[in-house]
C-alpha positions in Angstrom: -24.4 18.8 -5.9 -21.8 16.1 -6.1 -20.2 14.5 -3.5 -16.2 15.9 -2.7 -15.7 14.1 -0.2 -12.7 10.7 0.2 -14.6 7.2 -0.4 -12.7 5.2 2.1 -13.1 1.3 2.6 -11.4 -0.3 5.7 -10.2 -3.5 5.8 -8.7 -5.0 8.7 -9.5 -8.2 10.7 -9.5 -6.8 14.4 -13.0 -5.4 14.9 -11.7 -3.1 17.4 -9.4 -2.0 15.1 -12.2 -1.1 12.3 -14.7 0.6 15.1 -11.8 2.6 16.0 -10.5 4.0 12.2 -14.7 3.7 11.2 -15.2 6.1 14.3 -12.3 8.5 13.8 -12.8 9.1 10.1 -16.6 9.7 10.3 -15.7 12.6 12.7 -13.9 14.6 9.5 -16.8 15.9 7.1 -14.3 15.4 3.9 -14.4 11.1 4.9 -17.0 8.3 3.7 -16.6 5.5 5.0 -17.8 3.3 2.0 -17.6 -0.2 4.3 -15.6 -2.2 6.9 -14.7 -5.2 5.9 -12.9 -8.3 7.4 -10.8 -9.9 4.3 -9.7 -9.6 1.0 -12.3 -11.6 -0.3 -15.1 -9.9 1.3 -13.5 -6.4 -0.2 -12.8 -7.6 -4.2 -16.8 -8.6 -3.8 -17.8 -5.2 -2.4 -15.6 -3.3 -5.2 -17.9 -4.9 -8.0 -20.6 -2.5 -6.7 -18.8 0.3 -4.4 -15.7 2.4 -6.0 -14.0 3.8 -3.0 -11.0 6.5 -3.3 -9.0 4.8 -1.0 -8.5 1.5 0.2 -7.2 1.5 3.5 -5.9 -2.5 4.4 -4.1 -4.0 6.7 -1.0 -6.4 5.3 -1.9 -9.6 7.8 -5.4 -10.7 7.1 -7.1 -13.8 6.7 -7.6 -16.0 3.4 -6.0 -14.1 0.8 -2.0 -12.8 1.3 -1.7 -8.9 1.9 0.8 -9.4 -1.3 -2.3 -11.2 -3.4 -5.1 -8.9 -2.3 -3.0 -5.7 -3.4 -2.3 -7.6 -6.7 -5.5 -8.6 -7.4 -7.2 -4.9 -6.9 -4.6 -3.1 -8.6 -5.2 -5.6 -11.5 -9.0 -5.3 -11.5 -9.2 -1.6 -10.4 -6.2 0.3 -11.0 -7.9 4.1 -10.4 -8.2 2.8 -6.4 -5.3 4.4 -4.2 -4.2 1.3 -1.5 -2.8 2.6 1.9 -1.5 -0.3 4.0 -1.6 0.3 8.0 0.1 -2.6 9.4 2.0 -3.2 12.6 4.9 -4.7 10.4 8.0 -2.8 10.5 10.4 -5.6 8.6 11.8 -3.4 5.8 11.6 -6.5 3.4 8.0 -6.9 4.1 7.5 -2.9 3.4 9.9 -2.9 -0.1 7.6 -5.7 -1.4 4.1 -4.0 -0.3 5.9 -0.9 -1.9 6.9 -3.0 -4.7 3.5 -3.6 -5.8 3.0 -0.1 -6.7 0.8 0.9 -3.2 0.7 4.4 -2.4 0.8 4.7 1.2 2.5 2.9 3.7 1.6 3.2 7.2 2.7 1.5 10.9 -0.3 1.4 13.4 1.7 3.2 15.9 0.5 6.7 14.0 -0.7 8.9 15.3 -4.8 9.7 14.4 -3.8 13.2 12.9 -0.6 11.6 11.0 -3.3 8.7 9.4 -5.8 11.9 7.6 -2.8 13.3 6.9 -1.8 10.0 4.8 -5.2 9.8 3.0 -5.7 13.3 2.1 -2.1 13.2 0.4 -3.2 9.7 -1.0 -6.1 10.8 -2.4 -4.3 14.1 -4.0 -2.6 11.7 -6.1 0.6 12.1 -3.5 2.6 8.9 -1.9 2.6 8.8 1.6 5.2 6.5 3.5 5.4 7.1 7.6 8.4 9.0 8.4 8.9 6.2 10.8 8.9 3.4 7.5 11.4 6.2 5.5 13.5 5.9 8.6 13.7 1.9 8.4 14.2 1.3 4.5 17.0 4.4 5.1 18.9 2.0 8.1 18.2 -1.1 5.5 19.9 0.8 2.3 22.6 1.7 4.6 23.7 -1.1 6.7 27.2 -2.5 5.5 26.4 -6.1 3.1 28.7 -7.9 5.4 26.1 -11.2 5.0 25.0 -12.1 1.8 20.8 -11.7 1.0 19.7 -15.4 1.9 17.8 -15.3 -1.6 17.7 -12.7 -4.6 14.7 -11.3 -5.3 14.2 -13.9 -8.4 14.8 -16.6 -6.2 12.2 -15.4 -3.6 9.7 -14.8 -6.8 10.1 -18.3 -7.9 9.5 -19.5 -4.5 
């Protein structure tokens, strides 16, 4: 009989916060909670042995930058579906996480039932942004340009 069920792998650097997401997805039957892990680094060493469906990663961690670590494993392992739960709500900071081709994009203020929403849809090959993150990058494309962007995004890439 195989196994149906979502291969998750947390990564976030609050242990709270990983006992909490550990605790609520091991009370669904369809979740597997491959590992919990504390960095970037410690995850792209894990994913040489474990093949998770999802990885679900906060943006802020230590080491590695959230922008680098979502890089590097859609570089390395391009089948893995990345949902980002972070508590940053700066629409630049979501339009590049977006940017790098992430499928879900999630603020920790969700609710528990909105989050196995997110990976279910995730792992259906479906994006999944927060109604709350649609709502922000919707007041960013429409505010009036009065100021100028202090950098094109070619100058911020060269940076």
């Amino acid at each position: 009989m195989s196994d149906r069920r979502i291969k998750v792998i947390l990564v976030d650097d609050h242990h709270i916060v990983l006992d909490g997401l550990e605790s609520l997805l091991q009370q669904e039957p369809e979740f597997h909670v491959l590992a919990s892990l504390h960095s970037g680094e410690e995850v792209l060493e894990m994913l040489k042995t474990l093949q998770p469906n999802i990885l679900l990663t906060d943006f802020s961690l230590p080491g590695i930058s959230g922008i680098d670590f979502v890089r590097q494993v859609r570089k390395l392992y391009p089948q893995i579906k990345i949902i980002v739960l972070s508590m940053h709500d700066e629409a630049h900071i979501i339009k590049s996480v977006l940017k790098e081709g992430v499928e879900g994009y999630l603020l920790k203020n969700i609710q528990h039932s909105e989050l196995k929403s997110a990976i279910r849809h995730v792992s259906q090959g479906l994006p999944y942004v927060s109604p709350e993150v649609t709502r922000l990058l919707m007041d960013e494309m429409n505010k009036p340009k009065d100021e100028p962007e202090l950098l094109t995004d070619r100058e911020l890439d060269v940076l």
